[in-house]
KEKE-3310 file (N, C-alpha, C; in steps of 0.2 Angstrom, whole numbers, plus 5000, padded with zeros to 4 digits):
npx = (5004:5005:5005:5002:5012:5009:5019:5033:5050:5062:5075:5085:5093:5098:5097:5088:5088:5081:5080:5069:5066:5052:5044:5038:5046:5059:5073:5080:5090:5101:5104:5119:5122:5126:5116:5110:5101:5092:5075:5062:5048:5037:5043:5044:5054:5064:5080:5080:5078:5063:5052:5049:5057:5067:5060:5060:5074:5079:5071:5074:5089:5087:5080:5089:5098:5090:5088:5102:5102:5094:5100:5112:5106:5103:5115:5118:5127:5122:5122:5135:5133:5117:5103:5090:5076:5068:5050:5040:5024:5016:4998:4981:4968:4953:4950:4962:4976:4990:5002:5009:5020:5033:5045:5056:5068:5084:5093:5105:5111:5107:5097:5077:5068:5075:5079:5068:5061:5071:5068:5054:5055:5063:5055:5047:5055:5061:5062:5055:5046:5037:5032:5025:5016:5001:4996:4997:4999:5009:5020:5030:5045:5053:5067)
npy = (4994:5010:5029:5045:5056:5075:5081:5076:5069:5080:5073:5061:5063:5056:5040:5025:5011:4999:4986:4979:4966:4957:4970:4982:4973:4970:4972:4982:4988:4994:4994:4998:4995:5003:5010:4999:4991:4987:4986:4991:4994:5009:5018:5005:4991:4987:4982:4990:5005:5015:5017:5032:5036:5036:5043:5059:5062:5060:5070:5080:5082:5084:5097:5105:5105:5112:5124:5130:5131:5140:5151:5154:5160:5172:5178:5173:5164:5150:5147:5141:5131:5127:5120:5107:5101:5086:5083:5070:5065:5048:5043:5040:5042:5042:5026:5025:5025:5039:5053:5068:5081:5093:5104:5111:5124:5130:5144:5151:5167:5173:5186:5188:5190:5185:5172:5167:5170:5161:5148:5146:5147:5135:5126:5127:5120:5109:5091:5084:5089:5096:5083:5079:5090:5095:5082:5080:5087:5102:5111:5124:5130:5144:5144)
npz = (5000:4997:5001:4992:4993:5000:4993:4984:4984:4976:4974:4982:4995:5005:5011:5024:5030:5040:5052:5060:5077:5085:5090:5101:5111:5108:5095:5083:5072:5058:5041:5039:5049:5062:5068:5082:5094:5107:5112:5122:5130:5133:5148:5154:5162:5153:5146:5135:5122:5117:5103:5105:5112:5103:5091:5096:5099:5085:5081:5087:5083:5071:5071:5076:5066:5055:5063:5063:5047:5046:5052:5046:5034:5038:5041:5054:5066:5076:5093:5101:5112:5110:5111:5113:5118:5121:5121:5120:5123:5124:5121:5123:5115:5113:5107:5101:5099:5101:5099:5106:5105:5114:5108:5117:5115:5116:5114:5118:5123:5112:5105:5112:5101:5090:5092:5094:5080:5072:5077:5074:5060:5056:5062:5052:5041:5045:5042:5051:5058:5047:5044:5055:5056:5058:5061:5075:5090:5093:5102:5104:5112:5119:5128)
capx = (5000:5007:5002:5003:5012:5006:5025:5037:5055:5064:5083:5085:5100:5099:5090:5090:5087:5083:5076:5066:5062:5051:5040:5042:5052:5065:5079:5083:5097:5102:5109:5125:5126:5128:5114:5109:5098:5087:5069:5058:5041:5040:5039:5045:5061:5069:5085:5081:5077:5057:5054:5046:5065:5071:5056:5064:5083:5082:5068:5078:5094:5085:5077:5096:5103:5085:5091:5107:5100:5087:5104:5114:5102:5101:5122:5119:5129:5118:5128:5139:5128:5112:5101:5081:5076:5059:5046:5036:5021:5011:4994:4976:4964:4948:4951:4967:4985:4991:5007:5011:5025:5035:5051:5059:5073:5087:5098:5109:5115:5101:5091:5071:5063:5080:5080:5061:5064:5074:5063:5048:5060:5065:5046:5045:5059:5064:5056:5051:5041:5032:5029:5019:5012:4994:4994:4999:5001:5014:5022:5037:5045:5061:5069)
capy = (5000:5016:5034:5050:5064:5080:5085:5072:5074:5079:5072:5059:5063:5047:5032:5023:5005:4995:4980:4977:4960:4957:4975:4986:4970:4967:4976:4988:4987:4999:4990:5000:4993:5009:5008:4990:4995:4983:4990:4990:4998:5017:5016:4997:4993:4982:4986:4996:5011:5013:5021:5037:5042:5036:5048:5063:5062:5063:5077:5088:5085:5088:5103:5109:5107:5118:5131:5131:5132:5149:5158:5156:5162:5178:5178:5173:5158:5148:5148:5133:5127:5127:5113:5106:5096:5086:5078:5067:5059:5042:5043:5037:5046:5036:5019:5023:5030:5046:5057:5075:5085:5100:5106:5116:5126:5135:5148:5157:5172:5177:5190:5183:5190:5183:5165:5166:5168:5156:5142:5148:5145:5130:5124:5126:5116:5104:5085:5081:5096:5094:5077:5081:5097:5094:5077:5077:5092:5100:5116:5126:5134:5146:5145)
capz = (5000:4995:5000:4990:4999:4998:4989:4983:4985:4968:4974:4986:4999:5011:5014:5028:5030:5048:5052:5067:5075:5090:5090:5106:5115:5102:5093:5078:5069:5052:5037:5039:5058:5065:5074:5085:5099:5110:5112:5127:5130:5136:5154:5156:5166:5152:5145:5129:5123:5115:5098:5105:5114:5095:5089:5102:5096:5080:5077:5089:5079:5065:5072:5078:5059:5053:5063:5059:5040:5048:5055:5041:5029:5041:5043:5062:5069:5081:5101:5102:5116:5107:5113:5111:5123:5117:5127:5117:5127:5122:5124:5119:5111:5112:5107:5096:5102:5097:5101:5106:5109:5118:5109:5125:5113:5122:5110:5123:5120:5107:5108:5112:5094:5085:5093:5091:5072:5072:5081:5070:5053:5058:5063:5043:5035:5048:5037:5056:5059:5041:5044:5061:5054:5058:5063:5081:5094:5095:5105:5103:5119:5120:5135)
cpx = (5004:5003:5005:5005:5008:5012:5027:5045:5057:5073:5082:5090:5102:5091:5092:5087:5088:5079:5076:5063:5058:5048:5043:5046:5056:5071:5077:5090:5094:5105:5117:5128:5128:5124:5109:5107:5092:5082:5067:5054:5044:5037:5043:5052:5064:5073:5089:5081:5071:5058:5053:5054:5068:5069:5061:5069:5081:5075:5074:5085:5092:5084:5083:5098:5096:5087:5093:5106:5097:5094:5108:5113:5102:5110:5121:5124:5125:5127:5130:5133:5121:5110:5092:5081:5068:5056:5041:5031:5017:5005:4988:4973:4956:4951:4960:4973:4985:4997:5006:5016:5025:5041:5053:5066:5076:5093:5101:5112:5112:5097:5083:5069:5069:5079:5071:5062:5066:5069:5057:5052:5062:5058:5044:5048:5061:5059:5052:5047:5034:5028:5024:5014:5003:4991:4995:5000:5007:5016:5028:5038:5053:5063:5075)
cpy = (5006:5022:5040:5056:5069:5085:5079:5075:5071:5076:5069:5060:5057:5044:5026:5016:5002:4989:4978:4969:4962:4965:4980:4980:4967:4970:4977:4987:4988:4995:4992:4998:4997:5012:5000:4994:4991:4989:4987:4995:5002:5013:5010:4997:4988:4987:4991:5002:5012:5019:5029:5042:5041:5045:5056:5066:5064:5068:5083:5089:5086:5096:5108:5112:5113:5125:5134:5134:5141:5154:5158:5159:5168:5180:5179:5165:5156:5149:5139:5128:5127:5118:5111:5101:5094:5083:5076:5064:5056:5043:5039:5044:5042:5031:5017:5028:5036:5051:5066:5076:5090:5099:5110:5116:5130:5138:5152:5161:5177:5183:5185:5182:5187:5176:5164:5165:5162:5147:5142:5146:5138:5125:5122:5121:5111:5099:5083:5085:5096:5088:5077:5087:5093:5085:5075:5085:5095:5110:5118:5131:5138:5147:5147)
cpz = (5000:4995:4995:4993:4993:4990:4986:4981:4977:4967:4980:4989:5002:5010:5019:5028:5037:5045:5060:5067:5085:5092:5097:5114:5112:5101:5086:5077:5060:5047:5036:5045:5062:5069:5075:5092:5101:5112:5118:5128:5133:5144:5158:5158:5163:5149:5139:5130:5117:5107:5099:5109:5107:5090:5091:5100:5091:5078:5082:5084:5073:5064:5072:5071:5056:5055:5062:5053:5042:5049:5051:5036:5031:5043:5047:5059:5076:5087:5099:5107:5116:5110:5113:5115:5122:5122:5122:5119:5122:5125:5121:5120:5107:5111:5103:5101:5099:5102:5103:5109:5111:5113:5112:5119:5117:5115:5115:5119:5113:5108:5107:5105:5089:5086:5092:5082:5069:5074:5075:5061:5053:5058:5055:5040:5037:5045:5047:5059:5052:5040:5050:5060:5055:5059:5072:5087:5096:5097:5108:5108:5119:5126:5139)
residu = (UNK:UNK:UNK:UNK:UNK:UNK:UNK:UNK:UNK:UNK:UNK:UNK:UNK:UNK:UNK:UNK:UNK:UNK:UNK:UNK:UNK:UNK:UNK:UNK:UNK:UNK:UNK:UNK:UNK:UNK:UNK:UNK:UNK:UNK:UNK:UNK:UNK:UNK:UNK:UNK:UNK:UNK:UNK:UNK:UNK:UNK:UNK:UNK:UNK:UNK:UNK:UNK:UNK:UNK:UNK:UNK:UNK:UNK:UNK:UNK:UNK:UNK:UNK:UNK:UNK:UNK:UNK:UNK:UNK:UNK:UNK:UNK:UNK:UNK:UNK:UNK:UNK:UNK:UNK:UNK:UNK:UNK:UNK:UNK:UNK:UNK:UNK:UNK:UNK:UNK:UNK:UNK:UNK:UNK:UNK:UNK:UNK:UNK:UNK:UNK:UNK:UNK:UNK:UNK:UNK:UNK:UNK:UNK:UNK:UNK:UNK:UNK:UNK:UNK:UNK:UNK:UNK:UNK:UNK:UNK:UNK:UNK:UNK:UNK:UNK:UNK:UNK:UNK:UNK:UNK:UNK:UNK:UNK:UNK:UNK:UNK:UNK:UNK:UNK:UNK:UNK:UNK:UNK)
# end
């Protein structure tokens, strides 16, 4: 089964390849091997790590390099210790699951309406931000 985005991309940069066995009590592992990562439920005291902290990681650094992208467009450099801290909760929503986030952004050394800017710029072009756009709740915090 196959959907129709709304765009489709015109030049592939990467592609990633995993293979999961065993669902949220299994492991992940990359066909490059670079990542191999035992799974366990959110919440649960086994010895993984669940996909909603996988989720978390990589939209923040995605979110970091989009800003990156906003501040050099505007001849800023992002603060060395630039950082996005996500919280993703799991929840239900009647009978079915359903996500929402916090991005808790910190640009030290910014001014508020510049690192604002930035955050709002970012919001737009980051692919993990487009992909959640209207599917999931989600709220941007400069701190």
């Amino acid at each position: 089964m196959t959907t129709a985005p709304e765009t489709t991309i015109d030049t592939v940069l990467y592609t990633v390849r995993t293979h999961v066995t065993g669902g949220r009590d299994g492991a992940a592992r990359s066909d490059d091997g670079k990542l191999d990562v035992r799974l366990s439920p959110p919440g649960g005291a086994g010895p993984g790590t669940n996909p909603e902290q996988l989720f978390a990681a990589g939209w923040s650094a995605c979110f970091i390099g989009a800003m990156g992208l906003a501040a050099r467009a505007q001849g800023l450099a992002l603060p060395a210790d630039v950082a996005v801290d996500a919280e993703v909760d799991l929840g239900k929503s009647g009978e079915g699951y359903q996500l929402q986030a916090r991005l808790n952004v910190s640009l030290p050394g910014l001014p508020a309406d510049v690192a604002r800017a930035l955050v709002e710029a970012a919001h737009q072009t980051c692919p993990y931000s487009k992909a959640t756009r209207g599917n999931i709740g989600v709220t941007l915090n400069l701190i």
